[in-house]
N, C-alpha and C positions, 0 to 999 in steps of 0.2 A: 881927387876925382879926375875922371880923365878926359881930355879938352873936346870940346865938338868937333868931328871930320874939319877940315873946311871945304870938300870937294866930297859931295856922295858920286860913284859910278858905277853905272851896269855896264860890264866889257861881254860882248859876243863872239864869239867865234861862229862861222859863217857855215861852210857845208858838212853836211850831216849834224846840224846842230840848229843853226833859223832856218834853214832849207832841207829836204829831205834827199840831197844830191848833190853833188862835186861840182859847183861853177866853171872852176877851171877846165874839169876833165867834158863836163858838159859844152863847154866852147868849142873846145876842141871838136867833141862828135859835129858838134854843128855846123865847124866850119868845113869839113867833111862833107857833110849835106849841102853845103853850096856848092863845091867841088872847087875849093882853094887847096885842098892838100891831097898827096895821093893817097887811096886808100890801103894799097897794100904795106907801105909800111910806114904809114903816121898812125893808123889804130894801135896797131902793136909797142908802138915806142908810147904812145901817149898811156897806153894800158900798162906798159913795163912801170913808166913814170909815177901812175899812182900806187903802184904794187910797192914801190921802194916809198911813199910816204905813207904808208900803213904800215910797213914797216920799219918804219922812223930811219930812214938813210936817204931819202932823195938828195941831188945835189940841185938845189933850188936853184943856183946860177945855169946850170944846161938844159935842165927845165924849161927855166926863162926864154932860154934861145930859143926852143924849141916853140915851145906854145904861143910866142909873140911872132914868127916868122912869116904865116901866111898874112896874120895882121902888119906887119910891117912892109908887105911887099903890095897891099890895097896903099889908094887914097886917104887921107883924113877921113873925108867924107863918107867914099864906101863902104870903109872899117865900122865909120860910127851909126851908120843907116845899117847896115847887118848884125852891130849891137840890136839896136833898139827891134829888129826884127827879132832878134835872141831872145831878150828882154819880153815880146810879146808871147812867142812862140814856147818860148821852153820856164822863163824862170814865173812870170805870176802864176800857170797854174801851177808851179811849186810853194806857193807862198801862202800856205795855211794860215787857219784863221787863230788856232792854238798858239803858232808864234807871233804872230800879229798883238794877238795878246798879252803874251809875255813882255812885249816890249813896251806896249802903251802901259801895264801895271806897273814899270820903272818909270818910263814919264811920270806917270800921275803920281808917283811918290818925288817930284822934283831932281830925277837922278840923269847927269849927263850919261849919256847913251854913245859908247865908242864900239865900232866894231872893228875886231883885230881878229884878222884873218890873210892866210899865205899866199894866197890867191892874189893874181897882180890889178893895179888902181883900175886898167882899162877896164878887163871884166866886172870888176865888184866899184866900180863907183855909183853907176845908176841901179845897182840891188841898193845897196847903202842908201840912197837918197828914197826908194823903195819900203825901205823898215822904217825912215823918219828917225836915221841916225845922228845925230849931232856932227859927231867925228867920225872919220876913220882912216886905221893906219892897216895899210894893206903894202902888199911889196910895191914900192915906189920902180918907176920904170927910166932908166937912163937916157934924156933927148938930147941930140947936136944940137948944133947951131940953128937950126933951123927948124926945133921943136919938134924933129921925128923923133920918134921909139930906136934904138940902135938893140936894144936886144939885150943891156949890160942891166941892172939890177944898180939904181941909185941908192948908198946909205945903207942901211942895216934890212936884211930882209926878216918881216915878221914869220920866221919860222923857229918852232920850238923855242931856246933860252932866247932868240930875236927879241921876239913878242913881248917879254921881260924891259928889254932893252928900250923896244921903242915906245913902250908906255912910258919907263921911267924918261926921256928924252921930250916925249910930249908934256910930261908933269912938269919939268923943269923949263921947258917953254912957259907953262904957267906961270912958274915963280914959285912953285910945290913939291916937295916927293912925297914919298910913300907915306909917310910918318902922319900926313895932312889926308890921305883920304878914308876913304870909307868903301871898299871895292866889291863888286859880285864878278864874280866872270863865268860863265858859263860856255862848256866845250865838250866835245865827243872823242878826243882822239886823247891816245898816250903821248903825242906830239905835242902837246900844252899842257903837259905835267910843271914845266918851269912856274907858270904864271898860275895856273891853279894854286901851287903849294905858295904864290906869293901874297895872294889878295889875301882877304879876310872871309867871305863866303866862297868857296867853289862848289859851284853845282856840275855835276856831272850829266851831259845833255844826249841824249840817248846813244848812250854810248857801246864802244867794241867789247867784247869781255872779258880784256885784256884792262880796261879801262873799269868799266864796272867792279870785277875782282879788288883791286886797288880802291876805289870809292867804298868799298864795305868793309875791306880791312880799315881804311881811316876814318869810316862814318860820315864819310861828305855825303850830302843830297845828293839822289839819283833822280830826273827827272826825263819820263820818258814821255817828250812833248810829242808825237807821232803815233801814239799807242793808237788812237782811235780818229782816223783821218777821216 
């Protein structure tokens, strides 16, 4: 017979999947709309950027430079007061009640709730705190001495085989691997095909059809949480 989990989890993947929209690329417009970057060529490089992760080649480290830099060039302070302006303005009315759901129906089955997403800790930590995440491993951001942002990508970044990695590195923080849980993960993109094909449930969460195609050829759950907003 075969032993109980000893770790049930439900792992998220964050935009286009609990949100109906790109966090990241959404910052970016908005830090636009304050007028921290210039417009004629931060849209285009931010829009090249996610062009190349829908086509699974971003270089998540120039990314990083990139997307972090107006934020690195505010205050603590300012950066995190034009978060929580973000946070007002742009992500809760993204934040349906369909996925809202999804994630208390894991709570209520006693399931640690981690969300693993590419997207860096500044922007997706108060969405995270938002869903009533337990955990989350999102791109860690490199600080000096003195606890700024320098723009460098600390550790492994949760992107594509990442995601793999830094789950199994938080498991083993536990005193766990794989062999011990019990996993759902649910994700949109061909980008988390690693960690899909690792858990034991992968739900496919409204996804490209690029992604969907492949969910039907392997019979994974299609779930399109967005259908009727």
């Amino acid at each position: 017979m075969k032993p109980e989990p000893k770790l049930k989890l439900a792992l998220f993947d964050l935009d286009h999947t609990l949100l109906p929209l790109d966090s990241d690329q959404s910052w970016g417009e908005f830090t636009l709309q304050l007028g921290w970057v210039e417009e004629a060529t931060f849209r285009a490089r931010n829009n090249a950027f996610y062009a190349d992760y829908n086509a699974g080649c971003l270089d998540i480290h120039e990314y990083v430079r990139f997307a972090t830099r107006s934020m690195r060039e505010r205050s603590k302070d300012e950066a995190q007061a034009a978060h929580r302006q973000f946070m007002e303005q742009v992500i809760q009315p993204a934040i349906k009640p369909a996925a809202l759901d999804l994630v208390a129906h894991h709570r209520a089955l006693g399931e640690t709730l981690v969300m693993v997403t590419a997207t860096n800790e500044f922007v997706t930590g108060p969405i995270a705190q938002a869903f009533g995440m337990d955990v989350l491993l999102a791109v860690e951001l490199q600080r000096d001495d003195q606890g700024h942002f320098t723009g460098d990508i600390a550790g492994v970044p949760t992107l594509r085989e990442g995601k793999v990695t830094r789950v199994s590195q938080w498991l083993a923080q536990q005193g766990l691997d794989w062999a011990d849980v019990q996993a759902t993960f649910y994700s949109d993109s061909t980008n988390d095909l690693p960690l899909l094909e690792k858990v034991q449930t992968p739900v496919v969460t409204n996804p490209a059809p690029a992604l969907r195609q492949i969910a039907q050829e392997r019979a994974w759950r299609i779930l399109d949480l967005f259908e009727n907003p």
